[in-house]
C-alpha positions as CSV (number, residue, x, y, z in Angstrom):
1,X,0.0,0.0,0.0
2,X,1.4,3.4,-0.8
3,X,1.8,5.8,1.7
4,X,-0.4,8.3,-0.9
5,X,-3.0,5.7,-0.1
6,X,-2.5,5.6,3.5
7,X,-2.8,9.5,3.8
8,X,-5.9,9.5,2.3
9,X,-7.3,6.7,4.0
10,X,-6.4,8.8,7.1
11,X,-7.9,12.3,5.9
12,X,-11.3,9.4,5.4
13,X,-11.1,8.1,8.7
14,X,-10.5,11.3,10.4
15,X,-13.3,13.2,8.8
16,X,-15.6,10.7,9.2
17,X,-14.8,10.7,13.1
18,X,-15.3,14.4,12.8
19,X,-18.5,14.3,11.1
20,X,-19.6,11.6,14.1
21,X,-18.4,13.6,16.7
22,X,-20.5,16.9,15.5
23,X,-23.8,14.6,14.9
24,X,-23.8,13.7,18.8
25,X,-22.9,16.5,19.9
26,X,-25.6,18.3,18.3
27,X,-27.8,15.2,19.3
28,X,-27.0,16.1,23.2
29,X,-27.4,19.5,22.7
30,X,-30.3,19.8,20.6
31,X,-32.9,19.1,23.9
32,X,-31.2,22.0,25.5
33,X,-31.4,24.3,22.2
34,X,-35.7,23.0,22.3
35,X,-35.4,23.8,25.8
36,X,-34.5,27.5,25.1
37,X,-36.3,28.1,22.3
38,X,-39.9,26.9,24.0
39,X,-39.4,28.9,26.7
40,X,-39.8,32.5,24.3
41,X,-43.4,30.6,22.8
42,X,-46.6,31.3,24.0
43,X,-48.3,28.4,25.8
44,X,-50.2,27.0,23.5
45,X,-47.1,27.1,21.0
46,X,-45.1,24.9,23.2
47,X,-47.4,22.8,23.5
48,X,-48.8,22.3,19.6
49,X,-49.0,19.2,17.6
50,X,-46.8,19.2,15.2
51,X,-44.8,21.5,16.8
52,X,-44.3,25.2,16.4
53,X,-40.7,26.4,14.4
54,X,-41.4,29.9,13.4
55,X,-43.2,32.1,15.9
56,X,-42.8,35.5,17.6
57,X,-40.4,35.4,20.4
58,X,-41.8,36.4,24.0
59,X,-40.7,37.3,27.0
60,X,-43.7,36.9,29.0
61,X,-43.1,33.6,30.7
62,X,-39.8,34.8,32.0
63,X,-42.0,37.8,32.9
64,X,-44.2,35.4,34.9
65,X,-41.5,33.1,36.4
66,X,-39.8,36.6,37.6
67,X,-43.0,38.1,39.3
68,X,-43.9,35.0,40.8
69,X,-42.0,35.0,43.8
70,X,-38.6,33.4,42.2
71,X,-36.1,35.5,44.2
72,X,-36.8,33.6,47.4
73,X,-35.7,30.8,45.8
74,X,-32.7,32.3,44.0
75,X,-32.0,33.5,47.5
76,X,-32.3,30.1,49.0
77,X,-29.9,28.3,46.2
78,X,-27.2,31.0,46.6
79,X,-27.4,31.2,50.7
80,X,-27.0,26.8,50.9
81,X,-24.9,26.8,47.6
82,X,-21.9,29.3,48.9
83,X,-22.4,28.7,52.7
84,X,-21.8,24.8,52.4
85,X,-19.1,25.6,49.3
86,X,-16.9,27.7,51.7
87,X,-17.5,24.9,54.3
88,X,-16.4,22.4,51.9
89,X,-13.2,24.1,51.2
90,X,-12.5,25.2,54.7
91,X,-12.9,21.5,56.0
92,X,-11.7,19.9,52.6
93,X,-8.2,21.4,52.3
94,X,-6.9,20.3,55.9
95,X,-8.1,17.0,55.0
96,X,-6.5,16.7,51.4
97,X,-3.2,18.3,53.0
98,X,-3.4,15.7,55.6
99,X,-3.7,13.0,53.6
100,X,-1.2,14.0,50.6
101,X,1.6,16.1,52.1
102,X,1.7,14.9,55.8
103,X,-0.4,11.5,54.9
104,X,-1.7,9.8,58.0
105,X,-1.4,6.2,59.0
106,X,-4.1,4.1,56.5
107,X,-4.5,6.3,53.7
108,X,-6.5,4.1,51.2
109,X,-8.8,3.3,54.3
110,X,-9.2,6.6,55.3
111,X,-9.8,7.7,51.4
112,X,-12.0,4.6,50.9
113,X,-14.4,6.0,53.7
114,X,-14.7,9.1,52.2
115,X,-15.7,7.9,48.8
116,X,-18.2,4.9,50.3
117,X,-20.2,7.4,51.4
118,X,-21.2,8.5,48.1
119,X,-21.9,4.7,47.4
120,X,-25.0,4.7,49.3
121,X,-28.4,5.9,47.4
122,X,-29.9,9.2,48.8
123,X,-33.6,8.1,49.0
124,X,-32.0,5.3,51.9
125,X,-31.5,7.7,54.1
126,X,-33.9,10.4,53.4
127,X,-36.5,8.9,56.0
128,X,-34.2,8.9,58.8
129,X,-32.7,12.3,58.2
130,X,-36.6,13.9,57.7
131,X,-37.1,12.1,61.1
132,X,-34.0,13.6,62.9
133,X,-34.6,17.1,61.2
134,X,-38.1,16.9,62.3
135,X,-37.2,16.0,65.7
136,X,-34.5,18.8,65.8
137,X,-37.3,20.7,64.5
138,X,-34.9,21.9,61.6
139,X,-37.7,21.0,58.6
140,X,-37.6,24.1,56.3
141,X,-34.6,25.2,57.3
142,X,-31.8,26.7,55.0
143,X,-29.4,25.6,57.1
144,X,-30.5,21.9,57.2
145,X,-29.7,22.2,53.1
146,X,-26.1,23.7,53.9
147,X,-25.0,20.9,56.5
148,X,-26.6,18.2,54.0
149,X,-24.9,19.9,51.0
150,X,-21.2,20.1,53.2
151,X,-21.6,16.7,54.2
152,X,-22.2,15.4,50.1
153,X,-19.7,17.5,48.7
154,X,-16.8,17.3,51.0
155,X,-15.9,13.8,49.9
156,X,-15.3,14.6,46.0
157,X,-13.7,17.5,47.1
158,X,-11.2,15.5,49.7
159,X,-10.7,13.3,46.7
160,X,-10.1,16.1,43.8
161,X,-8.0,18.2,45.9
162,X,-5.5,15.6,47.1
163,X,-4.6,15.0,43.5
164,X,-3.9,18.5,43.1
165,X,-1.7,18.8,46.4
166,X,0.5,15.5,45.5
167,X,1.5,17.2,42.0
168,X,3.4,19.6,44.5
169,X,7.0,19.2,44.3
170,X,8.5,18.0,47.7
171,X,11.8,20.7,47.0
172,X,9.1,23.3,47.6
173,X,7.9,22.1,50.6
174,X,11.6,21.6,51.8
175,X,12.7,25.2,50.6
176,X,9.7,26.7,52.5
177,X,10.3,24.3,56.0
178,X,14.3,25.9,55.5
179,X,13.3,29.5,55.4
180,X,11.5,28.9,58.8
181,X,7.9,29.0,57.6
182,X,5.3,26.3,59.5
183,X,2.7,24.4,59.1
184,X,-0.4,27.4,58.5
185,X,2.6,29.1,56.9
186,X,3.7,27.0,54.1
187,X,-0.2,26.1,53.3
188,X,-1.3,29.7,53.5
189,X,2.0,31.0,51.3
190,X,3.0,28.0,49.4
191,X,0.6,25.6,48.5
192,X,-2.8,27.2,48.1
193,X,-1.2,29.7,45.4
194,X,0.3,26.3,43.8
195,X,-3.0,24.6,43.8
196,X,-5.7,27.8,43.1
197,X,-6.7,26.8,40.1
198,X,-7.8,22.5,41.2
199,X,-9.1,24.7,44.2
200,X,-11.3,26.9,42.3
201,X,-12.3,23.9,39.8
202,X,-12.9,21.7,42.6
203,X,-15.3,25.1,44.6
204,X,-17.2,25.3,40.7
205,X,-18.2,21.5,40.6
206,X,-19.5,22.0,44.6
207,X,-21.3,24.8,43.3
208,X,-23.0,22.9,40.3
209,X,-23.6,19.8,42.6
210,X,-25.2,22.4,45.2
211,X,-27.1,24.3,42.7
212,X,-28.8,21.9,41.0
213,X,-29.4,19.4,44.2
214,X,-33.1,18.4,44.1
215,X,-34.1,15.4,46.0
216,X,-33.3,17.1,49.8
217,X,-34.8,20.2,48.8
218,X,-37.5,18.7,47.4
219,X,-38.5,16.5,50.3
220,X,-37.0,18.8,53.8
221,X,-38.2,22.5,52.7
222,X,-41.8,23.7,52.1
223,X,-41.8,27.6,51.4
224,X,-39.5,29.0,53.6
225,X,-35.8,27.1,52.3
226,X,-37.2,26.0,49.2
227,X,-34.3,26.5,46.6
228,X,-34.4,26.8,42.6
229,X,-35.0,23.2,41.5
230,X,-38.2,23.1,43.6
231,X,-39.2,26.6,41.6
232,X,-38.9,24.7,38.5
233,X,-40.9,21.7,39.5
234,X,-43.4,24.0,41.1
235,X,-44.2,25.4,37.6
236,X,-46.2,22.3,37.0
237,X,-49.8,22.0,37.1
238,X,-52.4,19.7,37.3
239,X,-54.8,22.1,34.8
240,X,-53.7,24.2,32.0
241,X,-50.9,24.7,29.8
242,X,-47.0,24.8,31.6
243,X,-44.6,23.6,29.1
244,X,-43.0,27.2,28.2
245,X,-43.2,28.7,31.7
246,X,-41.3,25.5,32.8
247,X,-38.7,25.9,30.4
248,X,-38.4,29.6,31.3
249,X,-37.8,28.8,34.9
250,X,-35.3,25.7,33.9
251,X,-33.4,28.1,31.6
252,X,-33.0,31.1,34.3
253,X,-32.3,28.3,36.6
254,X,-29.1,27.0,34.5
255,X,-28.0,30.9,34.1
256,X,-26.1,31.0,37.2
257,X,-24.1,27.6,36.8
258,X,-23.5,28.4,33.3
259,X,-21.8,32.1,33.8
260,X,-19.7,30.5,36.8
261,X,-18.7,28.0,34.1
262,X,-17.9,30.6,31.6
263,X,-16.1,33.2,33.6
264,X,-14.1,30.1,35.3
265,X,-13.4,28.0,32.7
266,X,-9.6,28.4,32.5
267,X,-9.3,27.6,35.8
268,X,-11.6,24.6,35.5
269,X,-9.3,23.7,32.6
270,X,-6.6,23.7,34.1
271,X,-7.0,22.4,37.6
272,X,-9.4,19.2,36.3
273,X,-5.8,18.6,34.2
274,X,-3.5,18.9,37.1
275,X,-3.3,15.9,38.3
276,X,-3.7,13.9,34.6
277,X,-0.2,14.1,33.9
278,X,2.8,12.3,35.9
């Protein structure tokens, strides 16, 4: 076979693989595309049979979504979302440092706890946590959402930011312990500035996982703590058209994550890639 052959059975392949790779892409992204476009129809629009391509946009179920009460909710997402992700990092960097840098006695074990207790399902324990926070009388409670939300991020974050912390070089840690700086020194000064940007990726996926957390909030909070995802669901009715309002409130909801993804996404980049490479 000539290698004039063998190119062009490369330039094939490859364009091929390209032309695959666009067709799924646009497969997944094509229910978010509907998603956006129903929510500037009318109602009976979004809800047509065949459905509706060329129409007037409108705002008006954003307009309704807006005016019906959604900032408590926004309020709600944001107060559990950054309380518990500045809880996560506070508690979550100690650990990763502990277990990386200075590792303590049983690592795998230790690491192997953290992780099983993502193995278990969520609806297993929701009775017995609605029966404690009822008993602590802490239903409806914001801050029942920002211990829960802590407590189910802090393990991917032990995990993600230990990777980050062993890509440090040990002459680093040595130079800094020769100059005289300690233990709150050499983390404060040295490693946190080394590891900012698997920091900040690892405080974006909390956020996302935080944001978008449905099943506590859906089944501990009424109207007082209720966060964003309950909005959405709350959209629904049992009479009447709902389809575009819902997607209105689904879109607005994904706005926050998706700017915080946007503005970040260097450092997301680059800290999910830190510890990839040996």
């Amino acid at each position: 076979m000539s290698d004039v052959t063998r190119a062009y059975r490369r330039r094939a392949t490859g364009g091929v693989l390209t032309t695959l790779t666009w067709l799924l892409a646009l497969a997944f992204f094509f229910p978010v595309a509907w998603m956006a476009a129903t929510a500037f129809k009318q109602e009976n629009q979004a809800a047509s049979d065949p459905p509706t391509w060329f129409f007037t946009p409108t705002l008006d179920q954003f307009r309704a979504v807006i005016e019906g009460g959604s900032g408590v909710y926004v309020a709600n997402s944001a107060i559990a979302t950054g309380v518990s992700t500045v809880l996560v990092l506070l508690l979550g960097i100690p650990a990763a440092y502990a277990l990386s840098i200075r590792p303590v006695e049983k690592v795998s074990d230790v690491l192997f706890f953290f992780i099983s207790t993502k193995m278990l399902p969520v609806v297993a324990v929701i009775v017995p946590i609605y029966v404690v926070a009822g008993q602590l009388k802490v239903l409806d409670n914001i801050w029942t959402l920002v211990v829960l939300y802590t407590a189910m991020n802090l393990p991917i974050a032990v995990w993600m930011m230990r990777s980050f912390f062993l890509e440090v070089p040990g002459e680093v840690l040595e130079a800094a312990s020769v100059d005289g700086a300690g233990l709150m020194r050499t983390l404060r000064s040295v490693l946190i500035p080394m590891v900012a940007p698997g920091i900040a990726a690892t405080a974006l996926i909390c956020v996302i996982f935080s944001w978008n957390e449905f099943f506590f909030a859906l089944n501990l909070t009424a109207s007082r703590a209720a966060t964003v995802p309950v909005l959405i669901v709350s959209t629904m009715t049992s009479e009447g058209l709902f389809l575009a309002r819902l997607c209105a409130a689904a879109l607005l909801a994904s706005l926050p994550v998706i700017i915080a993804g946007w503005v970040a996404q260097k450092q997301l980049v680059r800290g999910l890639s830190m510890g990839a490479i040996k």
